[in-house]
N, C-alpha and C positions, 0 to 999 in steps of 0.2 A: 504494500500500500504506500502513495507517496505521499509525502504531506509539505504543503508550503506556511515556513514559519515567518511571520512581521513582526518583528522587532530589532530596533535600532541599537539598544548595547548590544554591544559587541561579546561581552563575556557572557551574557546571559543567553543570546542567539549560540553562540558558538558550544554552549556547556548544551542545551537546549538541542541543538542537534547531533552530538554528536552521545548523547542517550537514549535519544529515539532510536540512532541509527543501530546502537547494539541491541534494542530489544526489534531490530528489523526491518523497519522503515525507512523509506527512502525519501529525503530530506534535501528540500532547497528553502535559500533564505534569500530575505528580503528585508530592507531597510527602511522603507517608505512606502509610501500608498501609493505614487506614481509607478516605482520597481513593481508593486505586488499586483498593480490593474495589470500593467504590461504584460509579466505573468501569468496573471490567469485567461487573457486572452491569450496566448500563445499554448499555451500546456494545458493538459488537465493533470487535474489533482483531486484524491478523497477526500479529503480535509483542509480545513485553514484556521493555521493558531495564530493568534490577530490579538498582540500588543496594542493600547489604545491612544498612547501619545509616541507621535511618531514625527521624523526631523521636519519632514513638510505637511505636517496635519494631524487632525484625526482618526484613527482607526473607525471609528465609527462611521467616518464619511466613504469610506471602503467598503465597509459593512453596509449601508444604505446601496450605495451602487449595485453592487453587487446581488442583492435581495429585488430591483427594481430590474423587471424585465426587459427594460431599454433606459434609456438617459439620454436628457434635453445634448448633453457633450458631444455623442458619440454619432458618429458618421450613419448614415443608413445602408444597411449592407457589411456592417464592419461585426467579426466574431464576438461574441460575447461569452462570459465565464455562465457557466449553470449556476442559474440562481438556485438552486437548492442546495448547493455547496456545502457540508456542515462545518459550521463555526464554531469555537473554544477561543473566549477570549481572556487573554493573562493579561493582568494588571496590577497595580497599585491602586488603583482606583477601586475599595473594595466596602465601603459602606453599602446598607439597602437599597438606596436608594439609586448609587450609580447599577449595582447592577440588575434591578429590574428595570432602569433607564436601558442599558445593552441589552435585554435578552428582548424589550419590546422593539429594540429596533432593529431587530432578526436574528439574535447570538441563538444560539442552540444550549452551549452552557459557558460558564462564567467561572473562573478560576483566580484565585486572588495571589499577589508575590507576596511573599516568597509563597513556594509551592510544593509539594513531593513527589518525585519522579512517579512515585508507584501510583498515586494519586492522579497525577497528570496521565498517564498512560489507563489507567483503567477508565477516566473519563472519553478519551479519545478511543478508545475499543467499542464502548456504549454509544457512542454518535456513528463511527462506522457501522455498527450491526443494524442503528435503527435507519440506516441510507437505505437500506436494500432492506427493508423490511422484513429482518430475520429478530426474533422475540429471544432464542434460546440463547447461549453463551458459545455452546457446539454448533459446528457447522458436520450436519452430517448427510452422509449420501452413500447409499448401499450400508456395507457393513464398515466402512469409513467412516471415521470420528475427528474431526482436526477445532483441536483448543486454541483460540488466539490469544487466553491469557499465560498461559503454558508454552505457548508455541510449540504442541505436539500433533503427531500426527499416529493415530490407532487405528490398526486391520481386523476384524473380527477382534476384536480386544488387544492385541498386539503391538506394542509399541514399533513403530517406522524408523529407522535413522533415515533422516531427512536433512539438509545443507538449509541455511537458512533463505538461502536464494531458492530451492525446491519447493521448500514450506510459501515462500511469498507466490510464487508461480501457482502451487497448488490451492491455494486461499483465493488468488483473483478469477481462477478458472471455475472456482465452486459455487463462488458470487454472482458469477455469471451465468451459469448451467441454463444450456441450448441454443447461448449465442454467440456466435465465431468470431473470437477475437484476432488480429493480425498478428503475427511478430513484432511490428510495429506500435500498436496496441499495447501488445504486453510489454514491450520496452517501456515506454511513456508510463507504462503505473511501475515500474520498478526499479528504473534506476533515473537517479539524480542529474542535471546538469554535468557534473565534472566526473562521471564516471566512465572512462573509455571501457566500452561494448562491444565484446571480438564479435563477428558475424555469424556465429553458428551458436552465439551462448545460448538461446533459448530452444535451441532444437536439442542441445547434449542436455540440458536440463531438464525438457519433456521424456526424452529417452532413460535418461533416469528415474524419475518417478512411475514409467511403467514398469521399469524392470522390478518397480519396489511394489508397486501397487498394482498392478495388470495392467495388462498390453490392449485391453478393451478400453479402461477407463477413459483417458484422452485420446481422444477421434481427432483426425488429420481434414478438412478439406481442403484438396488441392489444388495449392495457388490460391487460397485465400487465408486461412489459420487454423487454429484449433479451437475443441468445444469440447467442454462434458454434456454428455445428452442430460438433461434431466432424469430421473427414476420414469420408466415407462415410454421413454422414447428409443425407437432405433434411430 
C-alpha cells in the first residue's frame, strides 16, 4: 500500500516515513500543499497523512480541494486526485474543537503530536480496510488468511514465509479480487518515487507466491495483468 505523507519538519517526515516503511508501506513525502496537489494529480495513492500547518498554507485547504469534486482553480479537463482518498490528519492542533473542525471538513480521523507509531499504524490499517469496504481485520479468500496487522500470510492454517514485497503484492491483489491490475498498476501502489524497479520484479514476485500459494491463485491475462478471481469465479 503507498501512502503520501505532508508534513514540513523534516525530522518528523523523515522518522515518519521511514517507520511506515518497515512495517511495509511505500512512502513518499511532501512538504507543502502545492508539492502534495501536484502529487496527487500525478500518482495514486491509498492514503494521505496530512500535517495541518504547512510552509505555504493550510492542510486543511488540501483537504477541502481534494474532498471537492472539481475546483473554481483547476483547468477543465485536467486529472484530479479521488476525492475519496482516506485522510489521517497529525497535528499539534489537538483541542475538541480543532478536531471536529478537520474531520467536518473531510479528515477521516485525527491524530494529535506527539503520536505512537503502533497507534499511528493501526489507525491507518482501519481507514485502509474501511476504503474497500472490508468490516473484518482478515482478508480472507479460499483457505487463505492474510493479517495486515501481523503482516502474515496463513494456508489452511499454515503459516507462509512471504518477503514483505510478496505480502504487499499479495494484499493489493486480494483488495482487488476480479479486477486486472497492470504491472504498471501494481508498480504505482508499491513502490515509492526513489525506488529503482528492475523490469521483471513483479512477475518473479507473482511466480513466487504461486509457488507458495498455488499456481491457480493468481491468473495471468495476457498483455494486460493479473487478477485473483473472486470465490466462485472462473
Amino acid at each position: 500500500m503507498r501512502i503520501l505523507v505532508v508534513e514540513d519538519d523534516a525530522g518528523i517526515a523523515d522518522g515518519l516515513a521511514a517507520n511506515l516503511r518497515q512495517r511495509g508501506y511505500a512512502v513518499d513525502v511532501c512538504a507543502s500543499v502545492a508539492g502534495a496537489w501536484s502529487a496527487l494529480r500525478r500518482e495514486r495513492f491509498d492514503a494521505l497523512i496530512l500535517d495541518l500547518g504547512l510552509v505555504d498554507g493550510d492542510g486543511a485547504q488540501l483537504l477541502q480541494r481534494l474532498r471537492a469534486h472539481a475546483h473554481p482553480e483547476d483547468p477543465v479537463g485536467i486529472a484530479l486526485p479521488d476525492p475519496a482518498l482516506p485522510v489521517l490528519i497529525i497535528t499539534a492542533r489537538d483541542d475538541v474543537a480543532q478536531r471536529v473542525a478537520g474531520l467536518d471538513k473531510g479528515a477521516d480521523d485525527y491524530l494529535g503530536k506527539p503520536f505512537d507509531f503502533n497507534e499511528l499504524d493501526a489507525r491507518l490499517r482501519a481507514l485502509l480496510r474501511r476504503s474497500v469496504g472490508r468490516a473484518q481485520p482478515l482478508v480472507l479468500h479460499g483457505d487463505i488468511a492474510l493479517d495486515p496487522a501481523l503482516r502474515t500470510v496463513r494456508r489452511a492454517d499454515c503459516l507462509v514465509d512471504v518477503s514483505p514485497r510478496e505480502f504487499a503484492i499479495l494484499l493489493v491483489l486480494l483488495e482487488a479480487r476480479g479486477r486486472v491490475l497492470s504491472r504498471a498498476q501494481l508498480e504505482e501502489r508499491l513502490y515509492s518515487w526513489n525506488t529503482v524497479v528492475e523490469s521483471n520484479a513483479i512477475e518473479v514476485h507473482i511466480h513466487h507466491l504461486r509457488r507458495k500459494l498455488g499456481a491457480s491463485l493468481i491468473q495471468t491475462m495476457r498483455g494486460v495483468g493479473y487478477f485473483i478471481p473472486r470465490e466462485g469465479q472462473r
